[in-house]
C-alpha positions as protocol buffer text, in pm:
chain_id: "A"
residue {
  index: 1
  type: UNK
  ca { x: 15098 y: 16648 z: 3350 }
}
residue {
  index: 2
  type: UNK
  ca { x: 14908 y: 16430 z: 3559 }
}
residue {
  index: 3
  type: UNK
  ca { x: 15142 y: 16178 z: 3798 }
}
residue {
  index: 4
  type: UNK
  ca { x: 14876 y: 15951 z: 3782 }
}
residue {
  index: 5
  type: UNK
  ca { x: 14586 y: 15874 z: 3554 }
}
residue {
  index: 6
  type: UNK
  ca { x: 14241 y: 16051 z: 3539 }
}
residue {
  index: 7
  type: UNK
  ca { x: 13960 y: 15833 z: 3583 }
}
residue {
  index: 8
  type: UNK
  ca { x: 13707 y: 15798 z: 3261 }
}
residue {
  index: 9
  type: UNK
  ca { x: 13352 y: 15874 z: 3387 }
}
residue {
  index: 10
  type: UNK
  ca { x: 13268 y: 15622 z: 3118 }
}
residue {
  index: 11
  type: UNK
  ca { x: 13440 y: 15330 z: 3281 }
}
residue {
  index: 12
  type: UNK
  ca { x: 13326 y: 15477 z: 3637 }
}
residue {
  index: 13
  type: UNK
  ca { x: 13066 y: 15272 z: 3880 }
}
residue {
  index: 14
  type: UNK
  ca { x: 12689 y: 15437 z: 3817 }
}
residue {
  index: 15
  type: UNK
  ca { x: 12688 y: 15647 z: 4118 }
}
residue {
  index: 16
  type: UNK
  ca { x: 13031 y: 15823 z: 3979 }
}
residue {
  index: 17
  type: UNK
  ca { x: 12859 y: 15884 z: 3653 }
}
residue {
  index: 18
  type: UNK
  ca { x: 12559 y: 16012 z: 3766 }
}
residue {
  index: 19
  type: UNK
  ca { x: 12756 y: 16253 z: 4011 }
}
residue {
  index: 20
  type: UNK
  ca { x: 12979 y: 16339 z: 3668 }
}
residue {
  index: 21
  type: UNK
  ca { x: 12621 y: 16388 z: 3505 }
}
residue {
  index: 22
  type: UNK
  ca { x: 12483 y: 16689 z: 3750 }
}
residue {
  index: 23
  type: UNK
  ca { x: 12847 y: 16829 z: 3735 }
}
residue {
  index: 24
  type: UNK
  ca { x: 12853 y: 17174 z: 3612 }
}
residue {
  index: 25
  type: UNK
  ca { x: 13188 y: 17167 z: 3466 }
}
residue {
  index: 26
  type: UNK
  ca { x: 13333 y: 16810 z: 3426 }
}
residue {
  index: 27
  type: UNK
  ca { x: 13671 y: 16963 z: 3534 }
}
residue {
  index: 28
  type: UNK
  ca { x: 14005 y: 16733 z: 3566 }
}
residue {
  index: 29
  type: UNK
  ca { x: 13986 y: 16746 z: 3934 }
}
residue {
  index: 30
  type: UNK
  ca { x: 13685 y: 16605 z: 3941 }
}
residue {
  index: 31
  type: UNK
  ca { x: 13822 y: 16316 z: 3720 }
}
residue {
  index: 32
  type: UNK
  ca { x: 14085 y: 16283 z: 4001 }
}
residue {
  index: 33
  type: UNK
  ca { x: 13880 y: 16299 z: 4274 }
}
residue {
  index: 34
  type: UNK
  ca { x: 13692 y: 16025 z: 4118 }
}
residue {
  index: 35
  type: UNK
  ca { x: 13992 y: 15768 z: 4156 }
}
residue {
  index: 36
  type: UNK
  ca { x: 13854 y: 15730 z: 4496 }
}
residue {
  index: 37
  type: UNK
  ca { x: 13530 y: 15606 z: 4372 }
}
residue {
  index: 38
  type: UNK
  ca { x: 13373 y: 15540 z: 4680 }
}
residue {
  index: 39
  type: UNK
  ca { x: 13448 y: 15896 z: 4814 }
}
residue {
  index: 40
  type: UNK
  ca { x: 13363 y: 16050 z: 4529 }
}
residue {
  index: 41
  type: UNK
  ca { x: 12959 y: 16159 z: 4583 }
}
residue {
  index: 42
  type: UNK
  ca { x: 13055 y: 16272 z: 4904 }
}
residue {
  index: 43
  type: UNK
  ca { x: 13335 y: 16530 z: 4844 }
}
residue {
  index: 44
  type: UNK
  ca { x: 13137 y: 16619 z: 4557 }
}
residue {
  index: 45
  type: UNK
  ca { x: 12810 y: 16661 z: 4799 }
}
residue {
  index: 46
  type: UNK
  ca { x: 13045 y: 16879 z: 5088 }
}
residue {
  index: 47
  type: UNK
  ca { x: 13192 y: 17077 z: 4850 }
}
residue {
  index: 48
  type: UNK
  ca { x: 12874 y: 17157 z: 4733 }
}
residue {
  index: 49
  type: UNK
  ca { x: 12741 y: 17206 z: 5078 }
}
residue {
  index: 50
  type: UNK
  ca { x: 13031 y: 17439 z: 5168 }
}
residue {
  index: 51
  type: UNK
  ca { x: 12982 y: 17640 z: 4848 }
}
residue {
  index: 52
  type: UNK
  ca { x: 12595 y: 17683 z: 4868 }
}
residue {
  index: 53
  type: UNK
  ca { x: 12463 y: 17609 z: 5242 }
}
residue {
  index: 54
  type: UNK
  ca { x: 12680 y: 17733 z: 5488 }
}
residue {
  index: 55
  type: UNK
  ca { x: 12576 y: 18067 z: 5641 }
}
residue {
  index: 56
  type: UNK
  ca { x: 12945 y: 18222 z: 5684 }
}
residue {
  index: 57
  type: UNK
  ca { x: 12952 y: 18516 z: 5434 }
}
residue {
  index: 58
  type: UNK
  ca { x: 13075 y: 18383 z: 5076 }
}
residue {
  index: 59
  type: UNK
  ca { x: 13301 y: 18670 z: 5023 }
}
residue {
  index: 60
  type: UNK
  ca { x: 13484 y: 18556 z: 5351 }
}
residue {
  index: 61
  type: UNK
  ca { x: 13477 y: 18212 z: 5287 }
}
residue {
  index: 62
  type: UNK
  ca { x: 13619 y: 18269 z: 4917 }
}
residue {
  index: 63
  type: UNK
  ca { x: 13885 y: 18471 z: 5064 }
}
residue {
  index: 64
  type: UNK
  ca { x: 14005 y: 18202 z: 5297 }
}
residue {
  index: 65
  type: UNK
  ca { x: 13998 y: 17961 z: 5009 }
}
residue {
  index: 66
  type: UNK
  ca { x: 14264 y: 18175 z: 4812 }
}
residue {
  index: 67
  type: UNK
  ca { x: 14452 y: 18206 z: 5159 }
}
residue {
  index: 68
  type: UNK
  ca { x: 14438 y: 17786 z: 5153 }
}
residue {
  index: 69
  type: UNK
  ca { x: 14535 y: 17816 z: 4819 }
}
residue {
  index: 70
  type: UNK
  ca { x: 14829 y: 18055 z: 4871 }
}
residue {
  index: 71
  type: UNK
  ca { x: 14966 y: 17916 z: 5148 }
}
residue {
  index: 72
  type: UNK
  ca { x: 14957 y: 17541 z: 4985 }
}
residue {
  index: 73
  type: UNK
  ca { x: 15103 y: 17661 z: 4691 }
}
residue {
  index: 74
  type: UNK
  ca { x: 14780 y: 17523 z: 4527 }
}
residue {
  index: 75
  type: UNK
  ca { x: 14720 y: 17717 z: 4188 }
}
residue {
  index: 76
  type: UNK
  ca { x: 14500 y: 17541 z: 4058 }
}
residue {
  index: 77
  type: UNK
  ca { x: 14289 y: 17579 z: 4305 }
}
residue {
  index: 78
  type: UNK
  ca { x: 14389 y: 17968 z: 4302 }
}
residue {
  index: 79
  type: UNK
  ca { x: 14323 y: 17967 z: 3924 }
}
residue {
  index: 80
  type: UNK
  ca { x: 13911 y: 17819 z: 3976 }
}
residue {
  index: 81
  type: UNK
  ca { x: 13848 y: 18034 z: 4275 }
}
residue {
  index: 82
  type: UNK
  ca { x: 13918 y: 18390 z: 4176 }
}
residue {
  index: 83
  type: UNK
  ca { x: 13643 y: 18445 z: 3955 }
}
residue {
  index: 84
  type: UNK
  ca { x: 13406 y: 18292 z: 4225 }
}
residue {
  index: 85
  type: UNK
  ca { x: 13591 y: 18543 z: 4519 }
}
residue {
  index: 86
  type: UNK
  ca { x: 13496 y: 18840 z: 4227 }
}
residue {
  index: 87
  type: UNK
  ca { x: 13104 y: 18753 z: 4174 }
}
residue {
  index: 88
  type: UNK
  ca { x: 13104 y: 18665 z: 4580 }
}
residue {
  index: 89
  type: UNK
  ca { x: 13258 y: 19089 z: 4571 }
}
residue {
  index: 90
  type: UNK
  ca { x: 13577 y: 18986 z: 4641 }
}
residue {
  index: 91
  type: UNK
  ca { x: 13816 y: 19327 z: 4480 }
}
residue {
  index: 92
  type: UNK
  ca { x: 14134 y: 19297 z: 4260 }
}
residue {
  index: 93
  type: UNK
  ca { x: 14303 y: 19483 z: 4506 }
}
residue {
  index: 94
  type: UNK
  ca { x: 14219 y: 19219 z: 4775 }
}
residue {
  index: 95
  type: UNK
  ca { x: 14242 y: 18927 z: 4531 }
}
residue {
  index: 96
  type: UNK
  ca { x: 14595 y: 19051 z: 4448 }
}
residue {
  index: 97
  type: UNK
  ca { x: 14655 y: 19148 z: 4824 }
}
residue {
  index: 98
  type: UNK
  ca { x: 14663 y: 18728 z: 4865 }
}
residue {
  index: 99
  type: UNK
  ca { x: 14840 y: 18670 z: 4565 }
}
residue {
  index: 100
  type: UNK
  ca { x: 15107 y: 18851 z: 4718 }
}
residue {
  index: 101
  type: UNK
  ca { x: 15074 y: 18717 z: 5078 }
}
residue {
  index: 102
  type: UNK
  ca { x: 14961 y: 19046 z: 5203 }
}
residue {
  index: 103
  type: UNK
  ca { x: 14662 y: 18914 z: 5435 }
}
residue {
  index: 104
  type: UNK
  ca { x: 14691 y: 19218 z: 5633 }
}
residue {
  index: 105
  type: UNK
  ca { x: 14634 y: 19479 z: 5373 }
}
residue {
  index: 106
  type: UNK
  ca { x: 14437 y: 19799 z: 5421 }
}
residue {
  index: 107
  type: UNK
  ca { x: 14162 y: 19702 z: 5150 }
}
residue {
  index: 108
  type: UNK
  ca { x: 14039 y: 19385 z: 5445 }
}
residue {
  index: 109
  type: UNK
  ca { x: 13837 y: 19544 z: 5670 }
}
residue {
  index: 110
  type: UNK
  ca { x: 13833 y: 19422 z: 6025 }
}
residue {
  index: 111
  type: UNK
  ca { x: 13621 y: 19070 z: 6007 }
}
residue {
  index: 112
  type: UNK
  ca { x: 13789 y: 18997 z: 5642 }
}
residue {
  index: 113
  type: UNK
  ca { x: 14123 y: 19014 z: 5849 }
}
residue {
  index: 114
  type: UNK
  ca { x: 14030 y: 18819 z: 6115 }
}
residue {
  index: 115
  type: UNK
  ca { x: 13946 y: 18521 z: 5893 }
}
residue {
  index: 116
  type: UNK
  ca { x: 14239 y: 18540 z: 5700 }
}
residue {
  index: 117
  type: UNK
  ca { x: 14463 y: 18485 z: 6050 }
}
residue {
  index: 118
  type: UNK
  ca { x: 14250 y: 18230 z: 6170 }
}
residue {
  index: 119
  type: UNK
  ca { x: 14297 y: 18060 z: 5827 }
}
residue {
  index: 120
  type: UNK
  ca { x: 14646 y: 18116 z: 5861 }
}
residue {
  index: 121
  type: UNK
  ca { x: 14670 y: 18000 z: 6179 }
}
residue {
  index: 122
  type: UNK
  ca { x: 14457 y: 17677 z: 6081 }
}
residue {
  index: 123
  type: UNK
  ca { x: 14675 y: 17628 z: 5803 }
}
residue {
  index: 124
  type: UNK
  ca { x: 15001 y: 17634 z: 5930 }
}
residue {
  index: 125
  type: UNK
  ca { x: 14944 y: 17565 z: 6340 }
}
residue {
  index: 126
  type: UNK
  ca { x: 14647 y: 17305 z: 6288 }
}
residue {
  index: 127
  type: UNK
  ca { x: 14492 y: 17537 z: 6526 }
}
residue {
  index: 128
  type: UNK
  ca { x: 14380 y: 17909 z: 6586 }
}
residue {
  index: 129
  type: UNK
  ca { x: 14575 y: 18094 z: 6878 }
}
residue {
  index: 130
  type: UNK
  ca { x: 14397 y: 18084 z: 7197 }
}
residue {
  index: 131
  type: UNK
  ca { x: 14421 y: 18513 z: 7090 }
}
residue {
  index: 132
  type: UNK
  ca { x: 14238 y: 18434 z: 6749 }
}
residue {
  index: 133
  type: UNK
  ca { x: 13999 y: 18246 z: 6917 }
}
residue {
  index: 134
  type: UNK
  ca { x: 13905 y: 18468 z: 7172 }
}
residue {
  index: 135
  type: UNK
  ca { x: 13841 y: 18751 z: 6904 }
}
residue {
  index: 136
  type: UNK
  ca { x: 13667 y: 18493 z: 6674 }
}
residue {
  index: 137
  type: UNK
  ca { x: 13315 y: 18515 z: 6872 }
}
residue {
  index: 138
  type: UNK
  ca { x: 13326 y: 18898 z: 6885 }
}
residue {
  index: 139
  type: UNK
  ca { x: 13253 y: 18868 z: 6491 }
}
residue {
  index: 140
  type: UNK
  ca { x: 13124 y: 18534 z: 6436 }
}
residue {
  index: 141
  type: UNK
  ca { x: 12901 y: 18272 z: 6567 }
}
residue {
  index: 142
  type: UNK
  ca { x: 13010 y: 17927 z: 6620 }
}
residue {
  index: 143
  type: UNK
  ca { x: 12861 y: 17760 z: 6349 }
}
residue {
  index: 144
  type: UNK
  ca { x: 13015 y: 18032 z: 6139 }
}
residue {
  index: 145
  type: UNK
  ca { x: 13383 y: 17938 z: 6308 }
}
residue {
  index: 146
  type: UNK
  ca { x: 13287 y: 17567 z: 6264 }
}
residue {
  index: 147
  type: UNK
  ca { x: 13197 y: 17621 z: 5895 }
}
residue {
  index: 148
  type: UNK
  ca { x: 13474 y: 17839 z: 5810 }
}
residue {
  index: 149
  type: UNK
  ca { x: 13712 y: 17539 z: 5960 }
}
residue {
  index: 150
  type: UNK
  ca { x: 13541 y: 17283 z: 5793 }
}
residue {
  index: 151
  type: UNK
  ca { x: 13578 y: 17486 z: 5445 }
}
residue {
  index: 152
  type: UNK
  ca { x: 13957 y: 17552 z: 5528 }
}
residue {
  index: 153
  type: UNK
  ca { x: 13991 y: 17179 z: 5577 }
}
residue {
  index: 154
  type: UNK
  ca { x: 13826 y: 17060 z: 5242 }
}
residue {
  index: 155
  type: UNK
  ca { x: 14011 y: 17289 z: 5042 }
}
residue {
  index: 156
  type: UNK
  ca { x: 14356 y: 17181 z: 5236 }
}
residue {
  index: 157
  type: UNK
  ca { x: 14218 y: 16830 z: 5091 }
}
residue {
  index: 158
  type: UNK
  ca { x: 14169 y: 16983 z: 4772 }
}
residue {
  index: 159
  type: UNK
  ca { x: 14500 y: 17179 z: 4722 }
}
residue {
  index: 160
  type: UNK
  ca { x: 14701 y: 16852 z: 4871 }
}
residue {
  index: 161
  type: UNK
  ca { x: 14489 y: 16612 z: 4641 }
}
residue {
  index: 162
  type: UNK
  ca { x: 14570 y: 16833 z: 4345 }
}
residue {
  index: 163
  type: UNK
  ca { x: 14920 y: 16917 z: 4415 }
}
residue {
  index: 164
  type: UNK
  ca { x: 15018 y: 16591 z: 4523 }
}
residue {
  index: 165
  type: UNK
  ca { x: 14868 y: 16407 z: 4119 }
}
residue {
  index: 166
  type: UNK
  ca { x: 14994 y: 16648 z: 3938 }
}
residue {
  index: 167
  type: UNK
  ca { x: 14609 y: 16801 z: 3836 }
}
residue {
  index: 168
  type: UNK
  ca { x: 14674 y: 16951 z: 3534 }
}
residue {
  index: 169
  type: UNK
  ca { x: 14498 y: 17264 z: 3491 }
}
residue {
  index: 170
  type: UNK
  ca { x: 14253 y: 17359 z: 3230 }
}
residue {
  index: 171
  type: UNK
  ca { x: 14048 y: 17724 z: 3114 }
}
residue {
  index: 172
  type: UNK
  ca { x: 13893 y: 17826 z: 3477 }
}
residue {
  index: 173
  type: UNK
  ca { x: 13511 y: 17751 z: 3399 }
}
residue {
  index: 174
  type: UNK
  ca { x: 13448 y: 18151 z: 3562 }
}
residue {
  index: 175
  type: UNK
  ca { x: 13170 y: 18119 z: 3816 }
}
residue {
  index: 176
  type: UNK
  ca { x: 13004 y: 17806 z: 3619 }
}
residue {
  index: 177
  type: UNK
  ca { x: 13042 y: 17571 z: 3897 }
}
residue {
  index: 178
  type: UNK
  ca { x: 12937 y: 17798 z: 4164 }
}
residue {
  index: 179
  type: UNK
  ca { x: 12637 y: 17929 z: 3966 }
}
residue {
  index: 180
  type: UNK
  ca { x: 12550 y: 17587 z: 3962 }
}
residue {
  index: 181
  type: UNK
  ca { x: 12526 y: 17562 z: 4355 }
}
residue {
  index: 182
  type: UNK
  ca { x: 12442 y: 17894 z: 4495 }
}
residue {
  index: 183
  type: UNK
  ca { x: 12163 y: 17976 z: 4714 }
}
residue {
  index: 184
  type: UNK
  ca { x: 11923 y: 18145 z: 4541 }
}
């Protein structure tokens, strides 16, 4: 349950109810995120942004999402993101690989496994290894290593925001959300 109240879109300023209006999936952490009324638009528009413009690989990026979520003990945000890491051609055997905090596991190939230590690394260090960081540019340019930072850092946000009020969590929309968004 909750720790603290959802807010009702109804009762919400007009830019959180138009925001509400183009959501999707009106999903409860979006309710939550919309306590902060004033950030709301924003995290909604950079999450969107992460999940539909960025140019790092969306199978990579969904994989260091469930790393985030893993490693912040963040289900819900495990729960929403696992059908998205499967469409994006994330495999069971890699999905459950994270699940089991194996981010070194045969079925990563090289540049998979390289992302998920420098989202380790960013996780629990607040920085990549000067070592991670001088193997990051052999497979990735730097607005690739920026974007995959920023994306580990809004869905650190995410898991702490959710974890921290208690989200409760409801059916995982499937890919609804991220349909929604992707490039096409």
């Amino acid at each position: 349950m909750a720790r603290i109240p959802y807010l009702d879109p109804n009762h919400a300023s007009d830019e959180v109810r138009t925001t509400f209006a183009k959501l999707a999936a009106p999903l409860n952490v979006f309710r939550m995120m919309a306590q902060a009324q004033t950030n709301f638009r924003p995290l909604v528009r950079l999450g969107t942004s992460i999940l539909s413009q960025q140019t790092l690989d969306a199978k990579l990026r969904e994989l260091a999402i469930l790393r985030v979520a893993m490693l912040s003990g963040a289900r819900y945000e495990w729960i929403q993101h696992v059908p998205i890491a499967r469409a994006v051609g994330a495999t069971d055997e890699q999905i459950e690989a994270l699940e089991r905090g194996d981010a070194g596991a045969p079925s990563f190939n090289t540049r998979e496994r390289l992302v998920l230590r420098f989202t380790t690394e960013v996780v629990r260090d607040v920085r990549a290894s000067d070592a991670v960081m001088v193997e990051m540019p052999t497979c990735f340019t730097p607005q690739e290593i920026v974007e995959l930072i920023l994306a580990i850092g809004f869905y650190m946000l995410m898991a702490r925001l959710m974890e921290t009020t208690g989200v409760d969590l409801e059916p995982a929309p499937g890919t609804a959300i991220y349909d929604a968004v992707k490039p096409r």
